[in-house]
C-alpha positions in Angstrom: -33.0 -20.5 8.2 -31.5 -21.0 11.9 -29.7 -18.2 13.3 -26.2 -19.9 13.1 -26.5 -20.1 9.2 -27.9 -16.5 8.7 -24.4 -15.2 10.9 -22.3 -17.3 8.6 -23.7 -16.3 4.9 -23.9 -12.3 6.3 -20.1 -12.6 7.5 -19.6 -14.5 3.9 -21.4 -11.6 2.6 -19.1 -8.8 4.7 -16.0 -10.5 3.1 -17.3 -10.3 -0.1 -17.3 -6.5 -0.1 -13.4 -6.1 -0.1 -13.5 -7.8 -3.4 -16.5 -6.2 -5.4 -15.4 -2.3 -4.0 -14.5 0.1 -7.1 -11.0 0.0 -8.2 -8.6 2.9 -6.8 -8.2 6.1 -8.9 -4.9 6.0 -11.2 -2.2 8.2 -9.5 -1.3 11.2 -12.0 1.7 13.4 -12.2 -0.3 15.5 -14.6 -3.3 17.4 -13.4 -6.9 16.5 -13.5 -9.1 17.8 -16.8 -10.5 20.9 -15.3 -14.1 21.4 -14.5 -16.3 24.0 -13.1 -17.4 22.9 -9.6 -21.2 23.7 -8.3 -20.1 25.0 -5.2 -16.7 25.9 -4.7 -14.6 24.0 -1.9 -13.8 26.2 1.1 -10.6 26.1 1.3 -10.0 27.4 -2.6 -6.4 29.0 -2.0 -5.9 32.2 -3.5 -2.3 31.2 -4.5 -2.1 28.3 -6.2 1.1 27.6 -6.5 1.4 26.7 -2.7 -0.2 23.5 -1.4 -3.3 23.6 0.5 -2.9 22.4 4.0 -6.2 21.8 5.6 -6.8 20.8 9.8 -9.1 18.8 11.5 -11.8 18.4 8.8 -15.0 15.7 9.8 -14.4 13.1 7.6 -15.1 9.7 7.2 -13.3 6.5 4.8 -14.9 5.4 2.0 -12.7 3.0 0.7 -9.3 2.0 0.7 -6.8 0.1 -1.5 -3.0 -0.5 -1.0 -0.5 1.8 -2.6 3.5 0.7 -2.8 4.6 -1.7 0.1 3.6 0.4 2.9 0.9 3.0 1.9 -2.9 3.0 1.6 -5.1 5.3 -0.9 -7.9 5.9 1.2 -11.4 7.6 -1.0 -13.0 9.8 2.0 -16.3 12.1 2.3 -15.7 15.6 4.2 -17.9 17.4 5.7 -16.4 21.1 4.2 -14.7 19.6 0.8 -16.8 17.1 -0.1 -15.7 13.3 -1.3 -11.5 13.4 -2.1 -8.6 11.0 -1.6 -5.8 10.7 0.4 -2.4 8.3 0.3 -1.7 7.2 3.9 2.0 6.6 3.9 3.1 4.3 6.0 -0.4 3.5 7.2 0.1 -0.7 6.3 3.1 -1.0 8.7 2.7 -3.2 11.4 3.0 -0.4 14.2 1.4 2.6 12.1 -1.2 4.7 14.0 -3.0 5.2 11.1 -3.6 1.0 10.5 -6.2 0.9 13.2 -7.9 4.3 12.6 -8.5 4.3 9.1 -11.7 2.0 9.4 -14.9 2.9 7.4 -17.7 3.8 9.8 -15.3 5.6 12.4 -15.6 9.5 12.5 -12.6 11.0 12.0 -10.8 14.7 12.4 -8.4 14.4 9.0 -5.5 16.4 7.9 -4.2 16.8 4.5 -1.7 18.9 2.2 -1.6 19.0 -1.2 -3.5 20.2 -4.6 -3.6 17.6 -6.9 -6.2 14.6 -7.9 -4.1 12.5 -4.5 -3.2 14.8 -1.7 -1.1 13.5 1.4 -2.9 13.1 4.8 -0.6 14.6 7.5 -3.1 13.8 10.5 -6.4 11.1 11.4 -7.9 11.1 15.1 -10.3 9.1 15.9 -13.2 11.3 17.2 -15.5 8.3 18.6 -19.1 8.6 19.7 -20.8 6.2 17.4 -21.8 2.5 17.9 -20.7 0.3 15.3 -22.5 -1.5 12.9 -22.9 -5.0 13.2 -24.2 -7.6 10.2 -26.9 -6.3 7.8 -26.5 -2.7 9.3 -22.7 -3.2 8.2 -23.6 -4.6 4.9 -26.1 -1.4 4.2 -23.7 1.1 5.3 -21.2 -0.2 2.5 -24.2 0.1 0.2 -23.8 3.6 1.5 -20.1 4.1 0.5 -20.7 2.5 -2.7 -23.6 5.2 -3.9 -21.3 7.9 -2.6 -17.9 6.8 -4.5 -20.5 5.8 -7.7 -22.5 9.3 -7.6 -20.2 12.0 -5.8 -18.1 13.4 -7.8 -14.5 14.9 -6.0 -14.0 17.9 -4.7 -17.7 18.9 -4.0 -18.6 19.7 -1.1 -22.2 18.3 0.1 -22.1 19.2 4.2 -26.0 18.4 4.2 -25.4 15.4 2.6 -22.6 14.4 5.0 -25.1 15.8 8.1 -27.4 13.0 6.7 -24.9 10.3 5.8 -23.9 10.5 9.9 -27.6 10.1 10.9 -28.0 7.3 8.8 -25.2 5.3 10.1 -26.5 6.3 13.5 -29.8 5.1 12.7 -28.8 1.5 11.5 -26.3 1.0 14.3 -29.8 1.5 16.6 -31.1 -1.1 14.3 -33.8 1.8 12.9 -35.7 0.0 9.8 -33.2 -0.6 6.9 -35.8 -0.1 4.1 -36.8 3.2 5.0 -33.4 4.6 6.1 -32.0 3.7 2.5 -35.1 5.4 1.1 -34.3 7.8 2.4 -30.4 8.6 2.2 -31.2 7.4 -1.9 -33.3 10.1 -2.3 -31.4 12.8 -1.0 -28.3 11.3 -2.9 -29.9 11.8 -6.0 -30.7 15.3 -4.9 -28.0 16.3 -4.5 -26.1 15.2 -7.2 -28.6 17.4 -9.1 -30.1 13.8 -10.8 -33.7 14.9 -9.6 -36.1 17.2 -8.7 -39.3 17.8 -7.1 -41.3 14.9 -6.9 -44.9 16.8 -6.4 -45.0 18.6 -9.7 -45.7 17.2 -13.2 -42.8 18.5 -15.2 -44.5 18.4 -18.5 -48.4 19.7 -17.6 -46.8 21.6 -15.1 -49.8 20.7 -12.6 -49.5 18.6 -9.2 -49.4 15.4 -8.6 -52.6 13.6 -7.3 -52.7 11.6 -4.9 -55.3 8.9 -6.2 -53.6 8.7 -9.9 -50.7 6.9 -10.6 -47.4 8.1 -12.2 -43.9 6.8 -14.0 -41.1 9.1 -12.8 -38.8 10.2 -15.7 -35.3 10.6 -14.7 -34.4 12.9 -17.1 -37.9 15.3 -16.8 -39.8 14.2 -13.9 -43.1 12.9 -12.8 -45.8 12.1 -15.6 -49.4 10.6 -15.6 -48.6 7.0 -16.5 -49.6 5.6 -19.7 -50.6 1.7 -20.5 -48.0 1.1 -22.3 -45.3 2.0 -19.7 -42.7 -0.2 -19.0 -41.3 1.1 -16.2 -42.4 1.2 -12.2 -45.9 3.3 -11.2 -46.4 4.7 -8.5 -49.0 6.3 -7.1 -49.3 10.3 -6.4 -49.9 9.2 -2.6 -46.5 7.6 -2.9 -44.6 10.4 -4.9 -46.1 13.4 -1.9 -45.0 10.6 1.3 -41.7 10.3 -0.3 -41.5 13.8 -0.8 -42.2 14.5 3.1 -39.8 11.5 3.6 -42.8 9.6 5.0 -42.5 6.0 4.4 -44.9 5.0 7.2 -47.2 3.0 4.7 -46.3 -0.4 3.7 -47.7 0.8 -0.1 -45.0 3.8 -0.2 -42.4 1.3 1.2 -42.7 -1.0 -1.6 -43.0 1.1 -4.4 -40.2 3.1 -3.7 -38.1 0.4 -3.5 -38.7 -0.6 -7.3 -38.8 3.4 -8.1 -35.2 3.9 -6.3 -34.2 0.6 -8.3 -35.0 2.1 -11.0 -33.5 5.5 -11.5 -30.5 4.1 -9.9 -30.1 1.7 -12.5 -30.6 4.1 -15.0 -28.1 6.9 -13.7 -25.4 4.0 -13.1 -25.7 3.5 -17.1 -27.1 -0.3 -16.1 -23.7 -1.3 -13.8 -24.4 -2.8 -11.2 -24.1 -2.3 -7.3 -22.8 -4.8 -6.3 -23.5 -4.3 -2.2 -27.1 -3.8 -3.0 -27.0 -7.2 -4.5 -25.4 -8.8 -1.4 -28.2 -6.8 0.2 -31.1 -8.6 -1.8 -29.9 -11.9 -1.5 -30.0 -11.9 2.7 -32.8 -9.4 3.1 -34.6 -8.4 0.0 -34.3 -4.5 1.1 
C-alpha cells in the first residue's frame, strides 16, 4: 500500500474516533450511589457542605461531548484525584479560551469547584512541553483514553498510573515501538484497577512459575499450568517473568502477550468491544 493511501485510511481512521467514543455521563441533580473509594482523593473536604475548589491540578482530557448550546463536558485523568468530569461553560463559543485548550494529548494545569458527579472547571492553562502525536501514535493514544474511561472508575486517584500514562504518550510521539508501549501501559492498567496480580506465582499450587512450561492466566485467580483442553491463550513461564520485568525484548514475549492482553481485556470488558483497538488492528495489527 503506497504511502498516500495509508495517510488517507489512518486520517479516515482518526475521524472515526469522535463517533465510536463512550457516550457522556447523564447529568444528575441527585447524588451519586455512594461507594467506598480505595484511596481517598486528597482533597476530601472536612466540611461538606461547602464546595471543593481545587488549583492547578496536572490533568489531561479524556473525552469530550457537547453540553447545552455553548458548553462542553469534558471526562479528564488527574494526577492527585484521579479520572472525574468537568462542564466547560462557554468553552464551544467562537472566541472561548478554553476551545483551543481543551485538546486530548495537551498537558494541562485544571481548576475546578464543585462536589457532585459534574463539577465546574474555573481554570485550564496549557502547560506545553510535549510533541504531539501524529497518525498511528494518535490513533494508540485514543486506545489509551478509551481503557482509561472503560477501566477507571471516578474519583480515584492513580498518580503512578498518570506518571506512566505521560511517559507513554511521550514515548509514541518519539515514535518508540507501539506493541510494546501498549504492553506495557495494559498491564499496569489492569494493576491498578486491582484486575490482576502477580504474574510469577501460581495462585493455586502456590509455586513459581517456570520458565520452560507453559501457562493459561486466569483472570479471576491467576497463573495455572495449562491443561490440553484449554481454550484460551498459553503462554510460556519465560513470557509470564519478561512481562513481569516489563521486558518485551523477544519477539516470542511480544506476540504472546498480545493475545494474553486480548484476552483478559475482553473478559474484564464483559465481551464489549474497544472500538480504537479495532481501528488499531485493521492499519497495524498491534
Amino acid at each position: 500500500m503506497d504511502e498516500q493511501a495509508v495517510a488517507t485510511r489512518e486520517d479516515s481512521a482518526v475521524a472515526d474516533v469522535a463517533a465510536v467514543t463512550p457516550a457522556p455521563p447523564a447529568v444528575k441533580k441527585t447524588a451519586a450511589r455512594p461507594r467506598v473509594p480505595r484511596a481517598a482523593p486528597r482533597s476530601a473536604s472536612k466540611s461538606p457542605a461547602k464546595d471543593l475548589r481545587i488549583l492547578e491540578q496536572p490533568g489531561f482530557v479524556l473525552h469530550s461531548w457537547p453540553y447545552k448550546e455553548t458548553s462542553l463536558i469534558i471526562d479528564v485523568l488527574t494526577r492527585d484525584h484521579g479520572r472525574i468530569a468537568l462542564v466547560a461553560k462557554g468553552a464551544k463559543r467562537p472566541h472561548s479560551q478554553l476551545r483551543s485548550v481543551l485538546q486530548t494529548f495537551q498537558p494541562l494545569q485544571l481548576g475546578w469547584t464543585g462536589k457532585g458527579e459534574i463539577r465546574t472547571l474555573t481554570t485550564a492553562d496549557w502547560v506545553g512541553g510535549m510533541l504531539p502525536l501524529e497518525k498511528s501514535a494518535l490513533l494508540c493514544g485514543f486506545y489509551l483514553n478509551e481503557l482509561l474511561v472503560k477501566f477507571l472508575m471516578r474519583d480515584e486517584a492513580h498518580p503512578d498510573l498518570f506518571d506512566l500514562y505521560v511517559s507513554t504518550l511521550n514515548q509514541l510521539a518519539h515514535d518508540e515501538p507501539a506493541t510494546i508501549v501498549l504492553r506495557r501501559f495494559e498491564l499496569a492498567l489492569l494493576r491498578e484497577s486491582g484486575l490482576l496480580g502477580d504474574l510469577t506465582r501460581c495462585t493455586q499450587q502456590r509455586e513459581r512459575v517456570q520458565a520452560e512450561q507453559f501457562y493459561v492466566l486466569d483472570p479471576e485467580r491467576g497463573p495455572r499450568p495449562a491443561m490440553p483442553a484449554d481454550s484460551v491463550p498459553r503462554v510460556s513461564g519465560k513470557t509470564l517473568l519478561a512481562m513481569q520485568r516489563g521486558d518485551y525484548t523477544e519477539q516470542s514475549t511480544q506476540l504472546q502477550s498480545k493475545l494474553l492482553m486480548r484476552f483478559l481485556l475482553a473478559h474484564h470488558l464483559h465481551g464489549a468491544a474497544l472500538n480504537t483497538r479495532q481501528i488499531l488492528i485493521d492499519l497495524q495489527n498491534l
